[in-house]
C-alpha positions as CSV (number, residue, x, y, z in Angstrom):
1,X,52.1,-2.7,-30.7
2,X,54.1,-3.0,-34.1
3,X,57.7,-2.7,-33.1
4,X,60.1,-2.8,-36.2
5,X,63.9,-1.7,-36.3
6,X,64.1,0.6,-38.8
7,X,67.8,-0.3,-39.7
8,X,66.7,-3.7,-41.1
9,X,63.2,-3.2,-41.7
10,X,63.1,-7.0,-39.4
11,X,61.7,-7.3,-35.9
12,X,64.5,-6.7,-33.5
13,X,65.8,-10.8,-33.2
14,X,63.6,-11.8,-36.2
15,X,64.1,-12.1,-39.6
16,X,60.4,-10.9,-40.4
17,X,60.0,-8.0,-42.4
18,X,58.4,-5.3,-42.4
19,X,55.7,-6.1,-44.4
20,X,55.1,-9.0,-42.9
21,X,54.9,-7.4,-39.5
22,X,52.2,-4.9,-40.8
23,X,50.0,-7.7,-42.2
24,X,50.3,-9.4,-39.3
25,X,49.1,-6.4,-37.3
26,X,46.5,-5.7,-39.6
27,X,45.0,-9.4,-39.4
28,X,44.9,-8.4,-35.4
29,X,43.1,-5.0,-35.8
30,X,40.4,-6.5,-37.9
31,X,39.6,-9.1,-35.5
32,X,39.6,-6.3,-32.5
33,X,37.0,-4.2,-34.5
34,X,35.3,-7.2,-35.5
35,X,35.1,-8.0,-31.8
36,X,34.4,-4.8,-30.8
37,X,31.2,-4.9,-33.5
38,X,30.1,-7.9,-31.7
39,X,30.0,-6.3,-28.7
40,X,28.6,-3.0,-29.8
41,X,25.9,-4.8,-31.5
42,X,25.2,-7.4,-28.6
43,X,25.2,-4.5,-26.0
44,X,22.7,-2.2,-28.1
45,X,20.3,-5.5,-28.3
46,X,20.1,-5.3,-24.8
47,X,19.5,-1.7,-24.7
48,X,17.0,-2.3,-26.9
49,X,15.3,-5.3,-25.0
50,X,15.5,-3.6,-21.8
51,X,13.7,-0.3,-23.0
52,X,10.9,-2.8,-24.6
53,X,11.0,-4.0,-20.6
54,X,11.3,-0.9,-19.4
55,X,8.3,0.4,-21.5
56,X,6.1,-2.3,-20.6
57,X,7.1,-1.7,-16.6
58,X,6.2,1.8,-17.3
59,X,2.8,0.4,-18.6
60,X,2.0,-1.7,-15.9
61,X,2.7,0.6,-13.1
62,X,0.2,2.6,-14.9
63,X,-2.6,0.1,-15.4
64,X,-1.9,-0.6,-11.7
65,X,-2.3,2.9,-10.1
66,X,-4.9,3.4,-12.2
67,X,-6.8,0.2,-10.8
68,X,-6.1,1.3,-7.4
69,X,-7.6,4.5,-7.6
70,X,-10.5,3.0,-9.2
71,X,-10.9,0.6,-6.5
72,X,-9.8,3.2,-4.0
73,X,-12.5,5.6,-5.0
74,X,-15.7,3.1,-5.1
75,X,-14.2,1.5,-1.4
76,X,-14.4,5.5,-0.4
77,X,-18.0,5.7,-1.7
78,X,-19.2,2.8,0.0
79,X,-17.9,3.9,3.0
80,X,-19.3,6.9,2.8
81,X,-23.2,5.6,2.2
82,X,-22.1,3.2,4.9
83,X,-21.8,5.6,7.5
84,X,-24.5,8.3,6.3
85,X,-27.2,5.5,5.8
86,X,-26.3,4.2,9.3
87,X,-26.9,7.4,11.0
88,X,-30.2,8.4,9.4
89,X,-33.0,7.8,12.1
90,X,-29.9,7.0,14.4
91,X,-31.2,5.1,17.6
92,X,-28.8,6.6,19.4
93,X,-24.9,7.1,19.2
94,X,-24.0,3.7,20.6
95,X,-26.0,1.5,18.1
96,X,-24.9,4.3,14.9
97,X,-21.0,3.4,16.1
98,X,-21.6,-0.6,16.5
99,X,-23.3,-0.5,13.2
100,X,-20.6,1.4,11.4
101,X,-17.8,-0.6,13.0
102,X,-19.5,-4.2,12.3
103,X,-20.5,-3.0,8.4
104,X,-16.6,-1.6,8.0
105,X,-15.6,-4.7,9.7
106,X,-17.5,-7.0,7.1
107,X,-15.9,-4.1,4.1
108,X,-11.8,-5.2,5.5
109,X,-13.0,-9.4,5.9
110,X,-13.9,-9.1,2.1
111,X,-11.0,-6.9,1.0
112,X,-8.4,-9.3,3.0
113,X,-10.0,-11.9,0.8
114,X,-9.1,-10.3,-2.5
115,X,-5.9,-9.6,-1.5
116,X,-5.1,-13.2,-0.8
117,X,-6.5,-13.6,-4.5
118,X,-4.9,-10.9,-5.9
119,X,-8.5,-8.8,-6.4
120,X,-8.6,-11.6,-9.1
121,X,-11.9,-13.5,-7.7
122,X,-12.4,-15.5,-5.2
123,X,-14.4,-19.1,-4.4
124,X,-18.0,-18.4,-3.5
125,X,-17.6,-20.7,-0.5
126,X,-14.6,-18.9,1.1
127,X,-16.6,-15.2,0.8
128,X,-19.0,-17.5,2.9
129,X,-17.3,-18.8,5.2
130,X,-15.0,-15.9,5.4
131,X,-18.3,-13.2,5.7
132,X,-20.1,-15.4,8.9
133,X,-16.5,-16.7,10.8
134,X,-17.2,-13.8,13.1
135,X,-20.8,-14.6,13.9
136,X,-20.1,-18.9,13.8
137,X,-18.9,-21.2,16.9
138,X,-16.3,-23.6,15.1
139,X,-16.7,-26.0,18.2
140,X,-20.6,-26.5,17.3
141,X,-21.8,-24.6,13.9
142,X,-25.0,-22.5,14.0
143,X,-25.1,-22.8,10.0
144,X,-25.7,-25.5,7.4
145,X,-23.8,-24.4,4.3
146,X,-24.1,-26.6,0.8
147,X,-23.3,-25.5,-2.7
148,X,-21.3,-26.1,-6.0
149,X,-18.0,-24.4,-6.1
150,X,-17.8,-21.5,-8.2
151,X,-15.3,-18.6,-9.1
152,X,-17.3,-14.8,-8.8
153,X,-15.9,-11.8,-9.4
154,X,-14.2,-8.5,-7.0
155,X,-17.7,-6.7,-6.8
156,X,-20.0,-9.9,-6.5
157,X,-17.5,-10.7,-3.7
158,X,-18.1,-7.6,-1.5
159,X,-22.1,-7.8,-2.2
160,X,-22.1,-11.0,-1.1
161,X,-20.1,-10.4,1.9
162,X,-21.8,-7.3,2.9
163,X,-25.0,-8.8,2.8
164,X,-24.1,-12.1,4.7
165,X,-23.1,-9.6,7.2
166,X,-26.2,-7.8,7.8
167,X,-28.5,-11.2,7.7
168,X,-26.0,-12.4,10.4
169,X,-26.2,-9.4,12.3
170,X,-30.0,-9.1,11.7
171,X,-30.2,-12.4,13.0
172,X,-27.9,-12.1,16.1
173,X,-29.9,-9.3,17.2
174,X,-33.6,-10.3,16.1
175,X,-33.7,-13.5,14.6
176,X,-32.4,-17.4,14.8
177,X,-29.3,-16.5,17.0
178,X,-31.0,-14.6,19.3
179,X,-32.5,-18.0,20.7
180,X,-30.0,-20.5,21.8
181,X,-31.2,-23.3,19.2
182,X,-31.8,-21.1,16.4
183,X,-29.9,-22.2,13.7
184,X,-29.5,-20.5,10.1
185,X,-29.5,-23.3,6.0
186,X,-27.5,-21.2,3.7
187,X,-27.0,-22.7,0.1
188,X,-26.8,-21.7,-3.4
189,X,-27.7,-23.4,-6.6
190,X,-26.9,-22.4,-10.4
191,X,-29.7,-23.2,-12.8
192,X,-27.4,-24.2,-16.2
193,X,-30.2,-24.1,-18.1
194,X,-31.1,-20.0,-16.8
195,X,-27.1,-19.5,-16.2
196,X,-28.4,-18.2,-13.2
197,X,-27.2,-18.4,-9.5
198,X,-29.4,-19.0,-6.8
199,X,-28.3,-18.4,-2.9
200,X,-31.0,-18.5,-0.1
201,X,-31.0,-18.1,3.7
202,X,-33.1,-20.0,5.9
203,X,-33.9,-19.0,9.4
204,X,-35.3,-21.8,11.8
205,X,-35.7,-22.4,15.6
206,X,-35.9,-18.8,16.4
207,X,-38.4,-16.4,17.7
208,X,-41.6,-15.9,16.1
209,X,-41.1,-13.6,13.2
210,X,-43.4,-11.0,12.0
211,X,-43.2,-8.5,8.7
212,X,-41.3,-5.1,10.3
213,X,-43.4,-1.7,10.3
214,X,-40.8,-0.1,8.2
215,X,-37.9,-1.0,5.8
216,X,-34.3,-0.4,8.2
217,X,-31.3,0.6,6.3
218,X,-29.8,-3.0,6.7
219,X,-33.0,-4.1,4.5
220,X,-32.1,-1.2,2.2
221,X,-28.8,-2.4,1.8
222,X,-29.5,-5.8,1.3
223,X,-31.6,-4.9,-1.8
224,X,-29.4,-2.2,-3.0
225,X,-26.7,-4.3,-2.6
226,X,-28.8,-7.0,-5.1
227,X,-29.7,-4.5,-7.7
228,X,-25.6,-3.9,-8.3
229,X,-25.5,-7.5,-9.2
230,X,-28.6,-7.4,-11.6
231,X,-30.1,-10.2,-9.1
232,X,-33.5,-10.2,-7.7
233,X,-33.8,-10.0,-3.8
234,X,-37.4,-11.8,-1.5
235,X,-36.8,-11.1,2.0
236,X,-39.8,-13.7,3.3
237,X,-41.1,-13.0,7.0
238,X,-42.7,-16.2,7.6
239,X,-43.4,-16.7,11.5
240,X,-41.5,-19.8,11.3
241,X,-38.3,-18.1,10.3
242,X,-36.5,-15.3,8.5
243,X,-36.2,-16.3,4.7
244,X,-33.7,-14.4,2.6
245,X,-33.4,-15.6,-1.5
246,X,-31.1,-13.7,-4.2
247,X,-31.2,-14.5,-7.4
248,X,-28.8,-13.2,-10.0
249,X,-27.7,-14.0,-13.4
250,X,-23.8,-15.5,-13.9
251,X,-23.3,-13.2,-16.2
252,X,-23.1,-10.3,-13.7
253,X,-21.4,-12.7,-10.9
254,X,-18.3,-14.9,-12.7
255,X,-14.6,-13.8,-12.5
256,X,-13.1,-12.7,-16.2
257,X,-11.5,-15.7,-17.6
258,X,-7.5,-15.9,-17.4
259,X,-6.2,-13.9,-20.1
């Protein structure tokens, strides 16, 4: 604060006057606004920055929820044909409940997958191994598993899964596994010339198979389950083995590249 003694027009014990005080306090007020500007500006930058943040957070959250109730809302509807397909021509309540549970079961295995991926994708060889750990013995392997490494997408992830899960049901209750040395080859190819993928299942060592009198919902599935991917599906009843081929195009089967 200016002090000045107004008998002298000096600082009180100075020989400045006046004037010179009042310059001198002038130089000091500039350089607080100038300060203060600094700070204004520098604080209103980062307002500025943090509603641009804010805004895209806002976005995000959106695109998210919106996502989940996507993904909520198609998980709903396949439960829902899960359980009503199960119970048509029900056997009996006993088989209708292990059905359901081991088909939901097989729904949650593929879903913990794409969590662990962030829904992203996920290797074709984990949704393998992931969709038959329940129905393998890792102290001596029932299945032969080859093929190339390659990324597929959320949906192609739970068809594949889904369907691995009835064939290994299918064939724990009927087929190769139902025999002590019945063992199951499971391998896929990609054709680079077609672009297409090419995934068979091999039954051998089992009973003696024979073509079924009618099409069960699991075989419904299995082809339904095909068709979402654009793929074609044989299901061969050969009386050496079960034989199970899908063939679909990359196109409908590889995870979106990283943006």
């Amino acid at each position: 604060m200016l002090e000045i003694d107004l008998r002298t027009g000096q600082h009180p014990g100075g020989t400045e006057s006046y004037e010179d005080a009042l310059a001198a306090e002038n130089v000091s007020l500039r350089l607080l606004l100038a300060q203060a500007e600094i700070n204004t500006n520098g604080l209103l930058a980062r307002a500025g920055i943090d509603a641009k943040e804010r805004e895209t957070a806002d976005k995000l959250q959106k695109l998210i929820l919106e996502e989940l109730h996507h993904r909520v809302k198609n998980t709903l509807a396949t439960v829902s044909a899960i359980v009503s397909q199960s119970l048509r021509n029900v056997q009996g309540v006993d088989h209708a409940q292990r059905a359901i549970e081991g088909r939901l079961l097989a729904l949650g295995r593929a879903h913990d997958l794409l969590l662990q991926t962030k829904w992203s994708s996920a290797d074709l060889g984990a949704v393998v191994h992931n969709a038959i750990e329940a129905f393998d013995d890792r102290n001596e392997s029932r299945f032969s598993i080859s093929g190339p490494d390659v990324q597929i997408n959320s949906g192609a992830v739970i068809v594949i899964a889904m369907t691995l899960n009835e064939l290994c049901t299918n064939a724990t209750k009927y087929g190769a596994f139902s025999l002590p040395k019945g063992r199951v080859d499971l391998g896929w190819t990609i054709d680079r010339k077609s672009q297409r993928l090419r995934l068979s299942w091999t039954e051998k060592d089992g009973p003696s198979v024979r073509s079924p009198a009618k099409r069960s919902f699991g075989t419904r599935l299995i082809e339904t389950l095909g068709r979402q991917l654009l793929g074609d599906v044989q299901l061969t009843y050969a009386e050496s083995g079960f034989a199970y081929t899908f063939d679909a195009p990359m196109t409908s089967l590889n995870a979106p590249a990283p943006a």
